[in-house]
Each structure stands twice: as structure tokens, then as C-alpha cells.
N, C-alpha and C positions, 0 to 999 in steps of 0.2 A: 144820661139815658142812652145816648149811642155806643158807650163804652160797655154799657150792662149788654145791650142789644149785639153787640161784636163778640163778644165775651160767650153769648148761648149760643151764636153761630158758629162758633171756634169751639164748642162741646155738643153737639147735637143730640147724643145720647146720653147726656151725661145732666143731674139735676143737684139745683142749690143745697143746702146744708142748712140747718137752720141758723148755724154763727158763721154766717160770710165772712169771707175776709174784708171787706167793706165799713159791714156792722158792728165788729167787735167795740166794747167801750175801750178807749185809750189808755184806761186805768191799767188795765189789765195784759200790762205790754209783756209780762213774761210769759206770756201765752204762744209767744211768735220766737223766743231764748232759742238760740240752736237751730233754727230751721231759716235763717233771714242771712243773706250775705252768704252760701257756700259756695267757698272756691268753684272757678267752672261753671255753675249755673248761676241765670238769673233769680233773682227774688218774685214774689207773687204777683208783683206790680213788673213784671219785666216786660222786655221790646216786643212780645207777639209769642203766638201761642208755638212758634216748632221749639220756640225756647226754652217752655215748659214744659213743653215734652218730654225735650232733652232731661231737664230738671227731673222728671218723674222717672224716668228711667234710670236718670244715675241712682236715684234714690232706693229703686227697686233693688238695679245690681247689688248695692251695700250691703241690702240686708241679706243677698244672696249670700256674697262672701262669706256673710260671717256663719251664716248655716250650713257652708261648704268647710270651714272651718271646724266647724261642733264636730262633723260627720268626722272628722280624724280624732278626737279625742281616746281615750281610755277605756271609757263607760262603755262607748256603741261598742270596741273592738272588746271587750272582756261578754259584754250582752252575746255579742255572736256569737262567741264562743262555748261559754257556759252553759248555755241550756241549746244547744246543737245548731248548727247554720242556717239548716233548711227549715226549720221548725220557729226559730226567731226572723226570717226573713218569710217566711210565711203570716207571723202575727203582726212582725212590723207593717207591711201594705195594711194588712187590715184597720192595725189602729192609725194610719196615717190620714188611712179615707174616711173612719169615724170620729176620729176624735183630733187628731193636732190640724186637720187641715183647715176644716172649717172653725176652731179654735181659733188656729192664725189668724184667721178671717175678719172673726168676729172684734178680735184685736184690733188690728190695723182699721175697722171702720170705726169701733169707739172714736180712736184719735181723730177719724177725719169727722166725723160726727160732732162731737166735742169739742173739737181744733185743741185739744189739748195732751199734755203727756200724764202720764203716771198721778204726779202730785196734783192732777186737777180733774182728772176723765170723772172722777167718785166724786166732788165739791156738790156737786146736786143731792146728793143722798150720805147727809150728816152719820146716822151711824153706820156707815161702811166708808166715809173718809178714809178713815185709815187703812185702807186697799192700798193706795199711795206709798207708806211708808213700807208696807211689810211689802209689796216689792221692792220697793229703794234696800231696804232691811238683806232680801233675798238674793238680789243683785250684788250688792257689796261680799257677803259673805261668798258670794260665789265664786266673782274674781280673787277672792287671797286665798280658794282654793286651784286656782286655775292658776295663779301668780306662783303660788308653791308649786305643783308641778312641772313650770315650766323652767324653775332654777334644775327641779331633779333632772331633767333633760338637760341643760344647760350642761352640767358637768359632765354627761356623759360627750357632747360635742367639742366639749374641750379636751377631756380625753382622745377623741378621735383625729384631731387635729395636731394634738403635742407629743403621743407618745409611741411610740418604735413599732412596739408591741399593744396591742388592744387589751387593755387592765381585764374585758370578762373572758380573755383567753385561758388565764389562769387564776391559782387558786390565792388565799390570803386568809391569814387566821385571826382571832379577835383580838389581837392586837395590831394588826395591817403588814404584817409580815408578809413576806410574796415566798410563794414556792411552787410547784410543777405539781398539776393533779395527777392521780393516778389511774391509769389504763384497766379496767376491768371488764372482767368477761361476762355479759350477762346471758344465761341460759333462756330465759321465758320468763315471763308475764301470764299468769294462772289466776283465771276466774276462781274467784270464791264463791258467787252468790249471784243471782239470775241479773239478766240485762236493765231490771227497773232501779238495781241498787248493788251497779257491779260495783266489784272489790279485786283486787288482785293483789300478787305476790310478785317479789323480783328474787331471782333464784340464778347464782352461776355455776360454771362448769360442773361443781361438783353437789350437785342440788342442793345445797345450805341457802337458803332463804336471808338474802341479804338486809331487807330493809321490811317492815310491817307491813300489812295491808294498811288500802286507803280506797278512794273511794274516786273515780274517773267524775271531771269538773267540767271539760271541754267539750263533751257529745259526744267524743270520741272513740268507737270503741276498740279499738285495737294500739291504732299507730302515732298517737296524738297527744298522749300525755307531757304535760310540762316537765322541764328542768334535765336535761338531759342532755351533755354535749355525746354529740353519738356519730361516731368515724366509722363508714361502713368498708369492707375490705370491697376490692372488685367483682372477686365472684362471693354469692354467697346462698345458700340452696333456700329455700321458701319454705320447706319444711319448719313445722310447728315445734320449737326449743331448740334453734339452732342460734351459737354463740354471737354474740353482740358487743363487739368492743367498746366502752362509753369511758371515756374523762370524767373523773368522780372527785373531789375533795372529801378531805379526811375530817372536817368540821362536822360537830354535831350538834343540836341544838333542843334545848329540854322544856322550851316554852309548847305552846297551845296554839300560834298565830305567828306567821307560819312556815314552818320546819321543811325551809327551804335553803339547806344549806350545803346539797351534796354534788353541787356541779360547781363549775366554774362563773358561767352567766348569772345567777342567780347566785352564787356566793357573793360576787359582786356588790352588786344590787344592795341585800339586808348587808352583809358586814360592814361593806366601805360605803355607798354612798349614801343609804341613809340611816347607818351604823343601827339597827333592831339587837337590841339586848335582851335578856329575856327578864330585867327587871321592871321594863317598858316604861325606863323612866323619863320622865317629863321635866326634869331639872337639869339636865347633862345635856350641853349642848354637841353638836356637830359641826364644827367650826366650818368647814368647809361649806356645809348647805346654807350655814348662816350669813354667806359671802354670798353665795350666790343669790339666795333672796331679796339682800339689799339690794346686791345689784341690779336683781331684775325690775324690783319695785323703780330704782333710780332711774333706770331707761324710760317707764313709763312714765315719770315723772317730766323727763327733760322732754318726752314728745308733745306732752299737754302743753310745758311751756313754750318750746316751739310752734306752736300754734297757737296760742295766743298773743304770741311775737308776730306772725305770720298774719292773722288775721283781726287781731282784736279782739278775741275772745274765745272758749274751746266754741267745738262745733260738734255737734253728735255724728250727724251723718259724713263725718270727713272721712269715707273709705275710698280709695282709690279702688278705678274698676277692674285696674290688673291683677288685683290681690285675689279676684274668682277662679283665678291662675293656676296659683298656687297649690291649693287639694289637689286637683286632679293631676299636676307634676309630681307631688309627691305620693298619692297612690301609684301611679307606673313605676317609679324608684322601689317601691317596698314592693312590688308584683315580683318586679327583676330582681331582687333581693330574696323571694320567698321563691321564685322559679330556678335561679342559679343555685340556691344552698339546697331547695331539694334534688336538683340532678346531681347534684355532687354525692349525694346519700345515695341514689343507686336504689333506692327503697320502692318496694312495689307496695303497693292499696288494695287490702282485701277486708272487707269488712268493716270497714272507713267508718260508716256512721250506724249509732242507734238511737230509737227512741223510745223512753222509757216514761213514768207519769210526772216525775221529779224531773226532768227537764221540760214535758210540755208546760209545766206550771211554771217552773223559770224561764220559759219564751214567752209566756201571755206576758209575765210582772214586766220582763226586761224592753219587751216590746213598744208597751204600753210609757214606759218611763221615757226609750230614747224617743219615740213616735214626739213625747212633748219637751222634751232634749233640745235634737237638732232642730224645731220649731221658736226656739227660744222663748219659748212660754214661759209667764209669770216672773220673767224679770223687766218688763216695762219697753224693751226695743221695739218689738212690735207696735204697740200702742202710739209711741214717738213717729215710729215710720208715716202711720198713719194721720199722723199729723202732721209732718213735714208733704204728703202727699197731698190735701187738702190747699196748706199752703202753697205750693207748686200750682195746684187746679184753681187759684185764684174762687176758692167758696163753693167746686162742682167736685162732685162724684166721679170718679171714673168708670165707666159701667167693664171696661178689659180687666179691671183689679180681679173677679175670680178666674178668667183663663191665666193674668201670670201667676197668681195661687199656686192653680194646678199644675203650672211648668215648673214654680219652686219648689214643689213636694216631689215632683216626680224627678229634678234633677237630684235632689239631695238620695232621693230611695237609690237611683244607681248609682250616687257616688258610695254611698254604705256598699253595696252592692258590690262593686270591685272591690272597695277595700278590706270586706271580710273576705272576700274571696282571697285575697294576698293575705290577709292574718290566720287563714285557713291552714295555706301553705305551709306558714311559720310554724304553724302549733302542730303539724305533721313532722317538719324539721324537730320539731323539740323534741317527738318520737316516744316517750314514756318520761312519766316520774316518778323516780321511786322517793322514801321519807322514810324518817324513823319512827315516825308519829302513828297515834292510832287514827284512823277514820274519819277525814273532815270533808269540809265542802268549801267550797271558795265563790262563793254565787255574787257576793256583795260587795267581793274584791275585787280591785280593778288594776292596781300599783302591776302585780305580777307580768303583765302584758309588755312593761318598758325592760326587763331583761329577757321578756320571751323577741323581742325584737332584735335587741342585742348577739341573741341567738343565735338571731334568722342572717345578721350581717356577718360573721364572723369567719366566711368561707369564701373562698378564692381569693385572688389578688388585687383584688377591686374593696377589700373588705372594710377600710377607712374612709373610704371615698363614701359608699354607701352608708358607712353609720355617720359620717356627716351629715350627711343629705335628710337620712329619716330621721335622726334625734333634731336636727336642724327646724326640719319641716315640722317638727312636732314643739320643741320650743316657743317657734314662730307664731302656731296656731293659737297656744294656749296664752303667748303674750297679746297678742290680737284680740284673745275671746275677753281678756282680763282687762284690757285698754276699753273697750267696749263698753262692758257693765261695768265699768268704772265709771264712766261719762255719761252712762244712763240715771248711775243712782245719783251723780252733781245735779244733771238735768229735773232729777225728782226734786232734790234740797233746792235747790234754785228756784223750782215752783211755788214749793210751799212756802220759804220763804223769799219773797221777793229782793229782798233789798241786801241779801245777801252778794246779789250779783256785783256790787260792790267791790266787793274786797273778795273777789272770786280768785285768784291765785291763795290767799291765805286760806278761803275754805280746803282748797284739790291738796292745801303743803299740809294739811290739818289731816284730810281726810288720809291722804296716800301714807301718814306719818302712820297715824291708828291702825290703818290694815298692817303696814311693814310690823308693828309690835304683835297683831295678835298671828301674826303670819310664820313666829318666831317661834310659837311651842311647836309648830310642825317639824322642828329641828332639832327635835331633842331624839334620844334613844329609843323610844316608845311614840314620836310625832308619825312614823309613818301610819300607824292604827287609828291616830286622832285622827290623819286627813281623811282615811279612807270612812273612819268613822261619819265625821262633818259629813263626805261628799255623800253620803248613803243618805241622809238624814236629808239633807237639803235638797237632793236632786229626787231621792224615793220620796218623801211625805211634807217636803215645805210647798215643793212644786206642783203638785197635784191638789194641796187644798188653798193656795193662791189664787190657782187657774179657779176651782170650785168657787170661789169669792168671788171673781171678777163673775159666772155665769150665775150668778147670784144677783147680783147688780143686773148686769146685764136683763135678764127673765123679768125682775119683778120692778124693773125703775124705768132702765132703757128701752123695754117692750113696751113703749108706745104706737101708738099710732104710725105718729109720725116718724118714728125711727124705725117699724117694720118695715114700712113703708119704703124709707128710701134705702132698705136693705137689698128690699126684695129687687127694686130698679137696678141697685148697683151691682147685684151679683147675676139677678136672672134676666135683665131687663124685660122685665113680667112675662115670661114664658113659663117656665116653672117655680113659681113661687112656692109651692105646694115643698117641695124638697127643702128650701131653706127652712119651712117651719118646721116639717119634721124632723132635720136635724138640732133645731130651736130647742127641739123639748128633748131630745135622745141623750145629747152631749152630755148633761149633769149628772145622768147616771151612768156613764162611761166614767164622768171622773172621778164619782163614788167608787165605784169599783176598780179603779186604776188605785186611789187611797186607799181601801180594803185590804187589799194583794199586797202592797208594796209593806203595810205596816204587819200582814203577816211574816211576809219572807224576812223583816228584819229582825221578828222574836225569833226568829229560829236561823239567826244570819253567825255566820263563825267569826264575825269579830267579836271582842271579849265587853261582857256587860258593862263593864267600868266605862270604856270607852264612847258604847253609845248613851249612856247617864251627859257623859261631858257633852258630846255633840247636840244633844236635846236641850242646851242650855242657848243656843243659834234660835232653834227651833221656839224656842217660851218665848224669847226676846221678841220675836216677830209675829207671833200670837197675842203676846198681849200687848202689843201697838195698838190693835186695832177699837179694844173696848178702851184704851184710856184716851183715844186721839176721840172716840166716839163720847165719853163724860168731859172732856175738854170742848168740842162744840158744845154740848149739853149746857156748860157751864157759863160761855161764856154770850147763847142764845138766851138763855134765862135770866141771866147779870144785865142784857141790852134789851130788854123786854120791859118796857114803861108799865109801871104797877098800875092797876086800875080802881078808879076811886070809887067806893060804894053811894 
């Protein structure tokens, strides 16, 4: 009694949970997996409450990290781009305030509500159990999509490190041949067709219309197009079709997806490192990416074991809190990388941006998606946080949890914030693209970004230094985001099954073994389309009707009493309760509609049909988890259901 009585005086604002950590039944020890014994802090039972402070705080940082992490990814930097800067960072605040924040929210007090993760928050409500897996499901796939990207960086850092000359300085034909691109004079860039669905022409000295019309992707409407190594003389007059020196490769390329093959950076890119053939085939490996992916998968493999070595067992929340560091170092590298290469262009901004109806549609979709992206929604980390914070609160609520909320949405909005601002830079660096193709759009693609960076380092004498630094920091991010939900979806298996924890080194060699293999069609001649494919699929429509399931449960199971109740404590401590319930009922039709959009823009998405048929095969897997984990309770409630005698 006097330990409970110390215990409410050390939380004065702050109220019980219905599963203390006191009360829990013993049975039910994997309830506490991963949140009991981290490095640095005490356990729930520790020496006094500045302890658990500490503990709740380092917990909080982690999950910062890793949301500072998301913010560098592909998706935010191609989202800001493609449907115009000011137009996606206008929708993004918006959907951050309606829909991922309070999202987050809603997450993280599941777990502290529950005291549990993923594979137990849903155990109260039989047919939506299977919430659990198809997170664990959504999670996994996510990382051997983030594991795959971060070998494609990988090689670029090894390049950057080993070789004389920087390989997207020049050009190389489809047999990897190197040779010197060539210097061409481009006259102008000529409007076809009005600002809502510009078009233009590339035209030199001698007005011959070098390359087809296409269709501007970035917002940009004059100086901003991709794929363009472009050397500006010192003087040069401002006048409209005045010549334009650009580095061009002689490659041409007769596929659909995409006919980006007439610079240097971007020859790079599809020829050699993830070798795009236009037979987009799937059985011809890339020996080179196939290296690099085991290797990456190996490293994550040897840091699990290292920590297991280290502590006894993995740990979820093992992030170190210097790793919140790291974004924000590496946005100022890519700022000064996007600031040096464009002074070197000498290039003036007139007419910089427009906005047309086809990009404000692709800021809602893109907005709406990263808004529950860098929130890490609907792969189960949140959820866990929330349970390792309960645990830390020894059974109490923290009633601060929505002011740090609102500090992590509001850190992550400026770290996007600089950093599209520096990918803004780059994509003015890039300065036009021309193609030989007719008419596409690139809304759904995200790959293009890692040689439009490439680009943006390729100037001055610093230009090694710097594409270590950002292909580095971007490796970095993407092995981090993949070590993560890697450990989130163990932490789910580990739930559901208990006694797996066991033989938990053979499940991570099992599990990390199965991603490495399906991790390997991303390697073939045609994997760059799968990835992009997968990543479309899972981050557009896995991710939004996950979240939908969990505000599913949540509404109609977890809307009790007693759990409005101590929502309302924890977030408004009864001041405004009025606003958490009216975001209670808004949310679900934000994520309808966040689902609506995303599965429009993907029927009309320029990756090739074939490809999202494959990627929708992730998608069924994880869909129907949920009705057969739901006839498995069914089945085996009715099998332990004593027949009644008449």
C-alpha cells in the first residue's frame, strides 16, 4: 500500500490503466518481451521515479529518431516534388494536424492501455485479431523494401569512396562500356499546351527538335526538370532561346518506364546500377545489387546478434539517442550540396513554380500518404512505444504524452521542411529533361530522386566528399528504418506466439533468411519497377487501410468508457475533451479518403500493369490474414465450447 500510495504521488496528474503493471496475470509474460532490461534505463519496478523519467524519455527520443529518419527517405523527397513544393507542404501540415497526429496518438495509447504490442492490442476482439499479423505482414515487407534501397545507395557510396572519377560523371552503354558524353547545345524548352498539362520541346542551335514532348513532373515550371547535366558558360543573356550547353549520352531507350537514359547521372542509375532493360526481366540477375543486398541484409543480421550477445535478448526500443543527430546533419550536407552546385550554374529563377489541377491532386494524395509515412503508422512501432511507455509509468498515463505529440509532428514537419527545400535546389540543378518518349508522368516513382541527388553532388571539388556523406546518410537511414520493422514484426511473432521466444535467434536466421530471398527479385533487370511497384502498393493502399482497421477496433471495441475516459485525462487532462472526440469520429473518414485517392492515382500511376498485378500479391497476403486468423479463433472457440446437454 505505501509503494501504490508513492507511486500516485510520483504521477499526480497522471491515472491507472486498467492492466497495471502490478496486476498483469504471470501467464502472460510476453506482454513485458522487449520493453524489460533496456540498456541505460531502469525497468518498471526501478530505484524511483527521475529513473523512469529518464526511461520514458529515452523511449520517446527513439521513436523520434526513427521518424527523423522516414523524413530523408525517397517517397517525402519525390512527394515534394512532383506535385509542387508549396502545394505538398501546404497539404502536408494539414494532414499532419488531422489525421497522422492524432493517429499517432491514438497508437501509442492502445499499447499503454493494453500494455501490449501489435500481436495482442486486437486479442479482446476475435474477428479483428488479425490486425496483429497484417501489421507484422506490413512491417516485414516494408523493411526488404527499405533493405533493397539501401544496398542501391550502398553502391553508389562505394563508388564514391573508390573511384578517381565519380562513374554518373560519364556516360556507359548497355553493355557497361564507359565513354565521354557529348556537349550539346540546347536552344529552348517550348510550351505545348497550357500550364494545367504543360508539355514542351527541347530544340538546339539549329531549331531541330531534339527529343519529344513530355509532360513536367516536379511543379516546376520552367527550370526544374530532371536528367540534365547542364554546364552554364559565365555570361549568359536571360533572353528566352538562348543556347544551353548540357552533357547528353548517346543511349536510347524504346521501353514505357522510364526513358531516362540521356544524361550521364541518370544513365548511371538504370544502365549500371540497377541495370533497367526494356525486356523488364525478372530472371537476369544484377550481380552486383545481389551483393550488395546480402550484405546489407548480413549487417542487420550481425547487429541483432550483437545484441543478443549484449543483452540477452533483441530489444525493440534499442535506439541510441545520438542517432536524432543524424537527419538533421545530413539535411545541411545535401542544403550545401544543392547550394554549392546551384551557384556554380550561374542560373537565374523566373517563373520557378506553377500550379495546375494535376498537381494540387497529387499534393492532397502525396501529402495524405507521407503525413502517415513519417508517423510510422500501421506498422506496429508506435503501438510497442506505447507499451514500453506504460511499462516505464509503472501502470500510469502520462498526461505530457500529447504536448511531446505535438513536438514530434512539429519536429518531423521542419525537418521535411529543410529537406525539400535542399531537394528543391537539386531539382533546379537538374534544370530540364528531355526523353525520347512520348508523354508520361512519374507521380508514383520515387527511385528517380537517387541520381537526381547524384546530380546535385557532382560539382566542385568537394564533389566525393559530399556524395559520401548523402548516399551515406541515406543508406544509413534506410538500414535503421529496416532494422526497426524488422524487430517490430519479431516483437509481433514473439507475441502471438509465445514460446517461440525460445529459439528466438533461429526464428530472426529464418525470418532475415526469407526477406534476403524475396529481397532478390528486386535484382533482376525489370526489379527496379517491382520495387517501386511493391513500395506504391504498401505505402499507397496497405497503409491506409491498416491504419482504417486499427480506427475500426479502436471506434467500436476500444470506445469504451473506460478507455475514453482515460484518453481524454491523458491527452486533455479534462480541459478539452470535446476536441479528442471530435477528432474520434473525423479520423476514419480522412482515412477513407486518404484510401480513395491513393487507389485512384495508382489506376492511372505510369508504372506498367504487369507490375502492380505482382506487387498486389504483398497486398492479398495481408488482407486475407485477417478473415482466416478470424475462422481460426472461430474454430478453435467453438472446438473449447462444452456442448450443452438437452
Amino acid at each position: 500500500m505505501a509503494n501504490t500510495n508513492r507511486e500516485r504521488n510520483s504521477n499526480r496528474n497522471s491515472v491507472e490503466t486498467i492492466l497495471t503493471f502490478e496486476n498483469r496475470d504471470i501467464s502472460q509474460w510476453s506482454t513485458v518481451w522487449s520493453t524489460n532490461n533496456v540498456p541505460g534505463m531502469d525497468n518498471a519496478a526501478g530505484s524511483g521515479p527521475s529513473r523512469r523519467v529518464t526511461g520514458r524519455r529515452r523511449l520517446r527520443t527513439g521513436t523520434l529518431a526513427l521518424g527523423a529518419f522516414l523524413t530523408m527517405h525517397c517517397r517525402v523527397t519525390a512527394s515534394a516534388l512532383t506535385g509542387g513544393f508549396f502545394v505538398f507542404m501546404m497539404f502536408l501540415i494539414l494532414s499532419v494536424i488531422m489525421l497522422a497526429n492524432p493517429l499517432r496518438h491514438f497508437e501509442i495509447y492502445l499499447g499503454q492501455w493494453s500494455i501490449s504490442g501489435p500481436g495482442r492490442a486486437f486479442r479482446i476482439i476475435p474477428v479483428l485479431d488479425g490486425i496483429g499479423i497484417a501489421i507484422c505482414i506490413n512491417a516485414v515487407i516494408r523493411a526488404i523494401t527499405c533493405c533493397t534501397i539501401a544496398a542501391i545507395s550502398a553502391i553508389y557510396v562505394i563508388h564514391s569512396v573508390s573511384d578517381d572519377k565519380l562513374p554518373f560523371t560519364y556516360c556507359r552503354n548497355f553493355e557497361l562500356k564507359p565513354y565521354e558524353p557529348i556537349l550539346k547545345n540546347i536552344k529552348s524548352l517550348r510550351s505545348k499546351e497550357s500550364r494545367f498539362s504543360l508539355k514542351t520541346g527541347v530544340f538546339d542551335d539549329d531549331d531541330t527538335e531534339l527529343v519529344g514532348t513530355r509532360s513536367s513532373t516536379v511543379g516546376l515550371y520552367y527550370h526544374a526538370w530532371r536528367n540534365v547535366s547542364y554546364k552554364s558558360p559565365r555570361k549568359r543573356t536571360r533572353e528566352h532561346g538562348s543556347l544551353r550547353p548540357i552533357e547528353m549520352c548517346n543511349e536510347t531507350y524504346s521501353g514505357s518506364y522510364p526513358p531516362l537514359y540521356s544524361t550521364p547521372a541518370y544513365n548511371f542509375f538504370y544502365v549500371e546500377v540497377v541495370q533497367l532493360r526494356k525486356d523488364y526481366n525478372l530472371g537476369q540477375f544484377n550481380i552486383p545489387l545481389v551483393l550488395s543486398i546480402i550484405l546489407t541484409w548480413i549487417v542487420i543480421w550481425v547487429l541483432m546478434i550483437s545484441e543478443h550477445i549484449s543483452h540477452g535478448k533483441l530489444i525493440w526500443n534499442n535506439i541510441y539517442q545520438w542517432l536524432v543527430v543524424v537527419p538533421w546533419c545530413w539535411i545541411v550536407f545535401l542544403i550545401i550540396a544543392a547550394v554549392t552546385s546551384f551557384l556554380t550554374m550561374g542560373s537565374t529563377i523566373h517563373e520557378a513554380f506553377h500550379i495546375g489541377a494535376k498537381e494540387v491532386w497529387a499534393g492532397v494524395s502525396d501529402a495524405l500518404q507521407v503525413a502517415l509515412y513519417i508517423h510510422s503508422a500501421s506498422v506496429g512501432t508506435e503501438i510497442i512505444l506505447g507499451k514500453g511507455l506504460n511499462h516505464y509509468a509503472s501502470g500510469h498515463i502520462d498526461p505530457q504524452l500529447n504536448k511531446e505529440n505535438v513536438w514530434h509532428s512539429g519536429l518531423l514537419l521542419l525537418l521535411i521542411t529543410l529537406q525539400s527545400g535542399g531537394v528543391a535546389g537539386c531539382a533546379l540543378v537538374d534544370y530540364i529533361q528531355p526523353d525520347t518518349q512520348a508523354t508520361y508522368d512519374m507521380h508514383e516513382s520515387t527511385m528517380w530522386v537517387i541520381p537526381m541527388y547524384s546530380k546535385c553532388t557532382s560539382f566542385g571539388n568537394y564533389s566525393h566528399f559530399l556524395s559520401t556523406l548523402v548516399f551515406g546518410g541515406l543508406t544509413f537511414s534506410y538500414m535503421t528504418t529496416a532494422f526497426i520493422l524488422l524487430k517490430t514484426a519479431l516483437h509481433t511473432i514473439f507475441e502471438i506466439r509465445v514460446k517461440l521466444i525460445f529459439i528466438e535467434q533461429f526464428v530472426v536466421g529464418g525470418l532475415i533468411l526469407i526477406c534476403m530471398g524475396l529481397s532478390l527479385p528486386f535484382a533482376t533487370n525489370g526489379g527496379i519497377i517491382l520495387l517501386e511497384s511493391v513500395d506504391a502498393i504498401m505505402t499507397g493502399v496497405a497503409m491506409p487501410f491498416v491504419c482504417l482497421l486499427e480506427l475500426v477496433a479502436l471506434l467500436y471495441v476500444y470506445g469504451s468508457h473506460d478507455f475514453i475516459s482515460d484518453m481524454n485525462t491523458a491527452t486533455e487532462e479534462n480541459v478539452c475533451s470535446s476536441r479528442i472526440g471530435s477528432q474520434w469520429r473525423i479520423i476514419p473518414f480522412i482515412t477513407v479518403i486518404t484510401f480513395v485517392i491513393k487507389i485512384s492515382v495508382l489506376v492511372n500511376s505510369e508504372l506498367p500493369v504487369k507490375f502492380i498485378y505482382y506487387a498486389l500479391v504483398p497486398l492479398a497476403v495481408l488482407v486475407v490474414a485477417i478473415p482466416l486468423r478470424a475462422c481460426h479463433n472461430a474454430y478453435f472457440f467453438l472446438g473449447s465450447t462444452p456442448h450443452r446437454s438437452t
